[in-house]
Each structure stands twice: as structure tokens, then as C-alpha cells.
MARBA-3410 file (N, C-alpha, C, O; in Angstrom, 1 decimal):
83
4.6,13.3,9.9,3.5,12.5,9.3,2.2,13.3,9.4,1.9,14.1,10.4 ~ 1.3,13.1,8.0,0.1,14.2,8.0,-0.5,13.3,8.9,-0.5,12.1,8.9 ~ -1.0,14.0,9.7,-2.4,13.6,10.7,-4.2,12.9,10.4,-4.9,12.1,10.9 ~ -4.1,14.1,8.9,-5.2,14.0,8.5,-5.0,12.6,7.4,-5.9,12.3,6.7 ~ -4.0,12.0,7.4,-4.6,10.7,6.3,-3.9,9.7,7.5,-2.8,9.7,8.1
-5.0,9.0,7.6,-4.8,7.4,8.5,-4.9,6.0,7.6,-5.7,5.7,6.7 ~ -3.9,5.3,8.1,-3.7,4.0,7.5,-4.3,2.8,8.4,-3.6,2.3,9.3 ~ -5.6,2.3,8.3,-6.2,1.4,9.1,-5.6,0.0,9.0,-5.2,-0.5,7.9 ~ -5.4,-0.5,10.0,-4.9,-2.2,10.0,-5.5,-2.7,9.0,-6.7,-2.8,9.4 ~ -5.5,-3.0,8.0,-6.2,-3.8,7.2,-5.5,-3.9,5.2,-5.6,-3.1,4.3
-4.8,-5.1,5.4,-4.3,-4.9,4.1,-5.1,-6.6,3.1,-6.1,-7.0,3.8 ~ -4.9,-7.2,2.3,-5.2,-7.8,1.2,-4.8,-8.0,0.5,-4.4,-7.0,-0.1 ~ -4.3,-9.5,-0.3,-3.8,-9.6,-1.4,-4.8,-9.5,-2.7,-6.0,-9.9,-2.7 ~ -4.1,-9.0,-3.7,-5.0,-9.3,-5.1,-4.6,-9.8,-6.0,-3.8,-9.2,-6.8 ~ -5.1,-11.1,-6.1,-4.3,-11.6,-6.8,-4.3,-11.5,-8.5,-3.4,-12.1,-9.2
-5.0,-10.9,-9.0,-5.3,-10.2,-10.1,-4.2,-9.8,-10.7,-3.5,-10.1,-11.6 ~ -4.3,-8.4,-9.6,-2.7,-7.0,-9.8,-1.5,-8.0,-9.5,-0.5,-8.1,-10.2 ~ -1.8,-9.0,-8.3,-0.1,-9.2,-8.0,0.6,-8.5,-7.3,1.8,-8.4,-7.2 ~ -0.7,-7.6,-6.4,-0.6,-6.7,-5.6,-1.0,-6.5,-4.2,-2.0,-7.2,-4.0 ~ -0.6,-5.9,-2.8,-1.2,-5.8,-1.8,-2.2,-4.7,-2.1,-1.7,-3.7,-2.6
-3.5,-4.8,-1.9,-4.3,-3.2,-1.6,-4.2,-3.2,0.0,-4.2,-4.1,0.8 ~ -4.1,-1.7,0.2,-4.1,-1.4,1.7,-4.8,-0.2,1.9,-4.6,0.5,0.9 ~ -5.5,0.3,2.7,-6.6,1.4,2.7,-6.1,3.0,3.2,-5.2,2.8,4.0 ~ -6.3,3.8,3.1,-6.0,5.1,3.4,-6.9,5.7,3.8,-7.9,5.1,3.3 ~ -7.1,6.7,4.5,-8.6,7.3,5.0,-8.2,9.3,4.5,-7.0,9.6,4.5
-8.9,9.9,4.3,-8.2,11.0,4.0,-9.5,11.7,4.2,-10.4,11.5,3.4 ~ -9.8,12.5,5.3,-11.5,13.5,5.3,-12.2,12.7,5.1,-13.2,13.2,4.6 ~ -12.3,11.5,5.2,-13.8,10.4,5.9,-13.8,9.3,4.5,-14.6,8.4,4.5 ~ -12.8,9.5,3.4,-13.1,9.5,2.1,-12.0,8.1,2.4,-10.9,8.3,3.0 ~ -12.6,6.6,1.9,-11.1,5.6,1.9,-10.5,5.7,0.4,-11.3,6.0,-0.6
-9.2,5.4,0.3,-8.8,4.9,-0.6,-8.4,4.2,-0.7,-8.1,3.7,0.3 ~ -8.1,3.6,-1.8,-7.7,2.0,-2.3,-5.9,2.2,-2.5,-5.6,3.0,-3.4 ~ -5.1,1.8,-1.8,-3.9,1.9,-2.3,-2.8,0.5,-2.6,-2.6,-0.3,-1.7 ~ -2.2,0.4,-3.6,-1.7,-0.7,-4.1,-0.1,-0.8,-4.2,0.5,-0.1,-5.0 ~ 0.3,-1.7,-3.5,1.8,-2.0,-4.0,2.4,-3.3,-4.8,2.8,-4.2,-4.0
2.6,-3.5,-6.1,3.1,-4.6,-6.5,4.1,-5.4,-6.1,5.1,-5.0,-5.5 ~ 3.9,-6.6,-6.3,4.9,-7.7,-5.6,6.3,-7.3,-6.0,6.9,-6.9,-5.0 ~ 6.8,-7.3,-6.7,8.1,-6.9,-7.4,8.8,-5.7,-6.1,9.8,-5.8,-5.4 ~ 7.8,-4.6,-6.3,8.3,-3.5,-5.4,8.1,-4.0,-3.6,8.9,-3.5,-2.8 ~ 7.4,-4.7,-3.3,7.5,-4.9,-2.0,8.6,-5.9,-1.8,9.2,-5.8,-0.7
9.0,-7.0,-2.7,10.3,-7.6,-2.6,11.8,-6.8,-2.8,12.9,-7.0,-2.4 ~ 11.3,-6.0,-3.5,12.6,-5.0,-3.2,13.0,-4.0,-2.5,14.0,-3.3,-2.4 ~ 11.8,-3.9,-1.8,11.9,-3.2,-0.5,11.7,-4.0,1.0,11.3,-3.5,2.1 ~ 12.1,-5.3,0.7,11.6,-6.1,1.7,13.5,-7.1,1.5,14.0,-7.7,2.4 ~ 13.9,-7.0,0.4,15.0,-7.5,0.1,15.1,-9.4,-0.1,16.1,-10.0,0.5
14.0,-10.0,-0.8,13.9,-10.9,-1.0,12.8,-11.3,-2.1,11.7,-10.9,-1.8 ~ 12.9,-11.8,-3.1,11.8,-12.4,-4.1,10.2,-12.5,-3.3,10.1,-13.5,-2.5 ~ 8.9,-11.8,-3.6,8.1,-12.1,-3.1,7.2,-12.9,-4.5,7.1,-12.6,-5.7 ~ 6.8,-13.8,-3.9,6.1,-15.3,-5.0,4.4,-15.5,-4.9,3.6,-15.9,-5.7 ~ 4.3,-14.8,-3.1,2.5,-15.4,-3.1,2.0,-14.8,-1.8,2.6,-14.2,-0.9
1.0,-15.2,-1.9,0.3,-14.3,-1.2,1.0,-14.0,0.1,1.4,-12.9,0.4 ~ 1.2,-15.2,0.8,2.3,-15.2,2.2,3.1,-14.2,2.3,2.9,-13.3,3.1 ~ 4.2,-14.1,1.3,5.0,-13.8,1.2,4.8,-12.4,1.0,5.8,-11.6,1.3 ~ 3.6,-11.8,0.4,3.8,-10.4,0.0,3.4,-9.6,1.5,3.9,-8.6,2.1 ~ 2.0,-10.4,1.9,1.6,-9.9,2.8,2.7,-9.6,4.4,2.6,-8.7,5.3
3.8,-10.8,4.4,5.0,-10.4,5.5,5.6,-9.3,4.8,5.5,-8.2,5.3 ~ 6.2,-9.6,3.4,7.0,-8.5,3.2,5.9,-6.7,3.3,6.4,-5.6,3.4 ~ 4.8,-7.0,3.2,3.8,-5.4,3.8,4.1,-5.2,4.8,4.8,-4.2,5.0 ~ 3.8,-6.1,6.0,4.3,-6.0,7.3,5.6,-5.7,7.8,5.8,-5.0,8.8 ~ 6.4,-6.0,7.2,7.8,-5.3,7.1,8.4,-4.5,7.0,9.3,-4.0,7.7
7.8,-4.0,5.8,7.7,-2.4,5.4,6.9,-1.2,5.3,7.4,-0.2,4.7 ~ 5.8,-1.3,5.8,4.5,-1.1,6.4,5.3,0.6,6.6,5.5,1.3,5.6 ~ 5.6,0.9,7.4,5.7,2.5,7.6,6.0,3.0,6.2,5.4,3.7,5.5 ~ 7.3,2.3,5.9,7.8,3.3,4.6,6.7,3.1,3.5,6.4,4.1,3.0 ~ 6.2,2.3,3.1,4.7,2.5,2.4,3.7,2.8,2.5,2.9,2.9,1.5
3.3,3.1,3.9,2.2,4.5,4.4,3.1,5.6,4.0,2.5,6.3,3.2 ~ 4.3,6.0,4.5,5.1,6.8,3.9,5.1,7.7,2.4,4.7,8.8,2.1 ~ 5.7,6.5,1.8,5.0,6.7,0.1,4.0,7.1,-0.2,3.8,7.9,-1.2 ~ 2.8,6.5,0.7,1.6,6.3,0.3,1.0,8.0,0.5,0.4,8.7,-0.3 ~ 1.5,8.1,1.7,1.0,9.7,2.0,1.7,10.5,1.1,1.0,11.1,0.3
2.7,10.8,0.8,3.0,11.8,-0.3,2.3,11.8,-1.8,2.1,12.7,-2.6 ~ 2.0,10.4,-1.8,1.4,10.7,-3.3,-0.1,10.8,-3.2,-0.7,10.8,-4.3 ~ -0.8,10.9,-1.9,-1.9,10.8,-1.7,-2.1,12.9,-1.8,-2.7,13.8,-2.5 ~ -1.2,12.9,-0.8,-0.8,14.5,-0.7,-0.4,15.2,-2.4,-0.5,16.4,-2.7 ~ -0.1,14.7,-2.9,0.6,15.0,-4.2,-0.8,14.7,-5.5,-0.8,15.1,-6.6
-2.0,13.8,-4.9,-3.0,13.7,-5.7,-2.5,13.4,-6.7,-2.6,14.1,-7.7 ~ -1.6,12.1,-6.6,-1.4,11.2,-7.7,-2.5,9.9,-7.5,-2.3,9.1,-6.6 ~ -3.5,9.9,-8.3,-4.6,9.0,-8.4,-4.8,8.4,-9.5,-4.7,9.2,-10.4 ~ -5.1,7.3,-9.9,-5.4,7.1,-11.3,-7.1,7.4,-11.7,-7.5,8.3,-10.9 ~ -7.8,7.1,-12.3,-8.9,7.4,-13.0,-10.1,6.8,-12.3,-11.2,7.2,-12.5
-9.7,5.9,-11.3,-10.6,5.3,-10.2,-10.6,5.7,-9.0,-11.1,5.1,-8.1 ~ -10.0,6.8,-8.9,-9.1,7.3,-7.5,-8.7,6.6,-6.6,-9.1,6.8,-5.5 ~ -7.6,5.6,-6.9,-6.7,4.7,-6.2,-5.3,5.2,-6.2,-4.4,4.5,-5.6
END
């Protein structure tokens, strides 16, 4: 695990995206990082429906999506808002 990017306790539903955002720290710089419901129920192995539910299934799988999260942070896959 890179050292230099930290994943702070702190995640959020949005209910907009339909998404958890959860935060990344990378050289003092946060990022916004987002996982859709769909994908966190399928990596959680159960239909996620609402906020409850997405936010357990984060908690669930919380490493392997810091996981993910650091490679594509590392890989500077960002979109246009740098998220």
C-alpha cells in the first residue's frame, strides 16, 4: 500500500450519483472519490437500494476500494473535476 495516499474515516452518500463519495488525501491535496451503488452491491454480494445499505456495503468492502481507489489515483485517472 502507497503510503503517500491516505483514506480518512469519512465516507457519504450522494444521493444524486447514487453514489458513496469517500475522500483520498494525496500531498495535502483531498480528493473526491466515488463508488456507484450497483458496483458496491456487487462487491458486497447483495442488491444495494439506499443509503443504509450502500453505506454497510462501503464498510464491507472498504479496503478493496481504497485499493482500487489508490491505483487509479496512482494511474491519474481523474475526470475533469479531479475526482
Amino acid at each position: 500500500m502507497n503510503q503517500s495516499i491516505l483514506f480518512p474515516d469519512m465516507q457519504l452518500w450522494d444521493e444524486d450519483k447514487q453514489a458513496v463519495m469517500f475522500l483520498a488525501q494525496q500531498s495535502g491535496a483531498l480528493i473526491e472519490c466515488f463508488v456507484k451503488a450497483d458496483k458496491l452491491g456487487a462487491l458486497a454480494g447483495y442488491t444495494v437500494e439506499d443509503k443504509e445499505a450502500a453505506l454497510n456495503a462501503f464498510d464491507q468492502c472498504r479496503f478493496d476500494l481504497e485499493e482500487l481507489a489508490e491505483e487509479l489515483i496512482e494511474d491519474e485517472m481523474f475526470n475533469s473535476l479531479g475526482r
